[in-house]
Backbone bond lengths (Angstrom), bond angles and torsions (degrees), N, CA, C in turn:
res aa  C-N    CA-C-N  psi(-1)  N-CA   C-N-CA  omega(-1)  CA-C   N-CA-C  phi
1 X - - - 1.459 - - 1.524 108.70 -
2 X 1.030 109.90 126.24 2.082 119.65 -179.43 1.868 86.90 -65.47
3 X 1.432 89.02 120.66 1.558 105.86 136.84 1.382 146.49 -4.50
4 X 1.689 96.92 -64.28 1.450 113.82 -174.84 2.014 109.30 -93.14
5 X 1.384 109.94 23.24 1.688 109.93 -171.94 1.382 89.68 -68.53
6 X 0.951 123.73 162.61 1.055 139.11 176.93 2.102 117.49 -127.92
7 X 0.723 124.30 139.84 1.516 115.66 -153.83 1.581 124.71 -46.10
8 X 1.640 94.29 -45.33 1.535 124.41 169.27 1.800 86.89 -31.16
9 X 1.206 103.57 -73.04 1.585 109.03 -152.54 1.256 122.03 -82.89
10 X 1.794 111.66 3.57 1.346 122.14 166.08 1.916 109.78 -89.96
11 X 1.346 104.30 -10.32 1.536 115.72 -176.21 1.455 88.92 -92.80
12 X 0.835 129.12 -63.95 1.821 126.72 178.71 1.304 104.02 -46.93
13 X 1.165 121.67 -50.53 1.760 105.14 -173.41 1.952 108.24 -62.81
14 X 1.022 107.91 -44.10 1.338 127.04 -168.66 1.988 101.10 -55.23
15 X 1.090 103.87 -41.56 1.709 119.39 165.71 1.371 119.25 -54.05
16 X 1.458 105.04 -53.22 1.101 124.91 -159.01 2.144 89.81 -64.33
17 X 1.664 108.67 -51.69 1.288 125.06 -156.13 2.053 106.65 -68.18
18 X 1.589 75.26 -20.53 1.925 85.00 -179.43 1.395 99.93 -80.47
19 X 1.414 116.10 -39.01 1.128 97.34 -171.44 1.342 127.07 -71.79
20 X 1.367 106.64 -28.58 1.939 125.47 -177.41 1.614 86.04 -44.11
21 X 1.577 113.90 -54.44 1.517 111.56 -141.28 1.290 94.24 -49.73
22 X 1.765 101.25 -68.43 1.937 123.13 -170.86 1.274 94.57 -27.70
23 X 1.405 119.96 -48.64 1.859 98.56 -143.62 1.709 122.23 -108.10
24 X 1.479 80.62 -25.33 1.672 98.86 178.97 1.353 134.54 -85.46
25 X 1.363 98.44 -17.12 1.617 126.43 -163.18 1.492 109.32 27.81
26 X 0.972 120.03 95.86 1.496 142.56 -163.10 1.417 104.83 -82.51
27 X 1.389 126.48 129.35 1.698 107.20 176.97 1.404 112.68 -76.81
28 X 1.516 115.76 -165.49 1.561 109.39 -148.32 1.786 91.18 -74.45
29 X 1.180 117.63 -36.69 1.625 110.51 -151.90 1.720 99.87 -75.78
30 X 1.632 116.75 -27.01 1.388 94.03 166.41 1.714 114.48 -97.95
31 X 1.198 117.66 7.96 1.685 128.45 168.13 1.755 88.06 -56.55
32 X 1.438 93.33 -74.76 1.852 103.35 -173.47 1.290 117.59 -13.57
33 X 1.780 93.59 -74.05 1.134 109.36 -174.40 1.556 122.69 -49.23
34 X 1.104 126.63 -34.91 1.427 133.55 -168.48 1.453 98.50 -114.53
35 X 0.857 130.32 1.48 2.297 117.50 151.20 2.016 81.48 -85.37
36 X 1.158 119.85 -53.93 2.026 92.49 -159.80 1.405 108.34 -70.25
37 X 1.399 113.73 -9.49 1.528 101.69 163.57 1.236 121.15 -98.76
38 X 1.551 144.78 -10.86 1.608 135.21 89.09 1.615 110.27 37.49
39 X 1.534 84.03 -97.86 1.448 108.10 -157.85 2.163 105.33 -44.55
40 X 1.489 96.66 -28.15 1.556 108.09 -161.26 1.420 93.78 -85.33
41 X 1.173 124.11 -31.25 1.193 120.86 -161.96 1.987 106.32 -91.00
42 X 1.086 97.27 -15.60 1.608 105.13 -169.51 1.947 93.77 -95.04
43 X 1.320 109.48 -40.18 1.983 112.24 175.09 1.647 80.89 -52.16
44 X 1.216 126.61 -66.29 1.628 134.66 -157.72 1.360 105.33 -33.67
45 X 1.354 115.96 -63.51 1.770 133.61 -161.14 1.616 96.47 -78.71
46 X 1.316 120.73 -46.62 1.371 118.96 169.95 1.457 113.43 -33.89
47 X 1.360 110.07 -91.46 1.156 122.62 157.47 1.654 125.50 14.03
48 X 1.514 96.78 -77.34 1.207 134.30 -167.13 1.118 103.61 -40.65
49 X 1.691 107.65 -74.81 1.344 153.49 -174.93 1.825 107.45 -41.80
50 X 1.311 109.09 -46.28 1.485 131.25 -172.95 1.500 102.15 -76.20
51 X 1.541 114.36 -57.66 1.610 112.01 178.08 1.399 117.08 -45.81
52 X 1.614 111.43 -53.06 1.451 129.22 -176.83 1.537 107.04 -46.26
53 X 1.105 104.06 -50.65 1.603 114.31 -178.32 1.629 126.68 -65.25
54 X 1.485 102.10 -30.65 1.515 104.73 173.52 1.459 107.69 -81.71
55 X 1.737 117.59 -23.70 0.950 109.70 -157.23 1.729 93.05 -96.76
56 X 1.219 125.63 -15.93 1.570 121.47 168.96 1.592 123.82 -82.78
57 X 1.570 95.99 -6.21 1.612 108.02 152.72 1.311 127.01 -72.82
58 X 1.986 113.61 -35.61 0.942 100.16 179.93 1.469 119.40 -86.03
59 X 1.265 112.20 10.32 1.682 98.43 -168.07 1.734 100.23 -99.53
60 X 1.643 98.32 -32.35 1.556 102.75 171.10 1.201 108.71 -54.42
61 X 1.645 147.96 -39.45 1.051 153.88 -170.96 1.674 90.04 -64.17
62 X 1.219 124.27 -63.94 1.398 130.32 -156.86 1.798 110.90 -59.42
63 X 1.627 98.30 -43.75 1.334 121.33 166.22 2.006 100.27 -48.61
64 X 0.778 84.91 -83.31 1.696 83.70 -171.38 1.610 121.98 -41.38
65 X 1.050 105.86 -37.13 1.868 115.46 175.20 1.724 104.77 -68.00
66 X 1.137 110.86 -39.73 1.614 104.44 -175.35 1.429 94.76 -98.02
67 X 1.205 140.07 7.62 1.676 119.88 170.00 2.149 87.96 -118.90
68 X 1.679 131.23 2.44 1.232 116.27 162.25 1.625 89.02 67.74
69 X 1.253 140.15 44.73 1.345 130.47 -169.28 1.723 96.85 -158.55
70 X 1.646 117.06 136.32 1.368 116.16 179.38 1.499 102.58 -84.16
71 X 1.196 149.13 112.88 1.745 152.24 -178.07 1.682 111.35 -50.83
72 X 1.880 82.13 -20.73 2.018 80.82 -170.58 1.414 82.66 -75.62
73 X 1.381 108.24 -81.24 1.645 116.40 -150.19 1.237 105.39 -60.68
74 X 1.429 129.21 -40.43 1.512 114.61 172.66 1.804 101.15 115.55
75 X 1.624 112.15 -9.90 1.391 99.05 -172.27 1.396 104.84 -126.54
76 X 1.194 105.35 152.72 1.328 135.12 -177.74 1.792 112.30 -33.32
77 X 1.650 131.48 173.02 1.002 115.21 178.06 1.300 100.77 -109.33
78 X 1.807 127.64 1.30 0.884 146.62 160.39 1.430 123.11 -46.78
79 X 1.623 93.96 -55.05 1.355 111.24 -174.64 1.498 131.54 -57.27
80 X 1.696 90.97 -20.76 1.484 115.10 176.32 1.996 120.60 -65.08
């Protein structure tokens, strides 16, 4: 798998691989082949998915310290 995929296009391949299965019925050695590239492409989006998320925690965190405001609850530290 290239490096530079980007998720968009690891979800498209992954479509693309469901569909081979449904329609083509692939014998086992290219079945194989395309569930372990599956498997690479789904660690990929995992991945992805997980970074994005810590990293949209940290900005909400950052967000909230410079506006003095909790993002969950919505209120002030004042308010407390």
């Amino acid at each position: 798998m290239s490096k530079n995929r980007t998720y968009n296009e690891a979800s498209a391949r992954l479509e693309e691989i469901v569909a081979i299965i449904e329609h083509n019925n692939p014998d086992v050695d290219e079945l194989t082949r395309l569930v372990e590239e599956a498997v690479e492409l789904v660690a990929f989006c995992r991945d992805k998915l997980t970074g994005t998320d810590k990293q949209l925690e940290t900005l909400m965190a950052r967000l909230d310290e410079s506006n003095g405001k909790s993002f969950v609850s919505g209120k002030s530290e004042s308010d407390d």
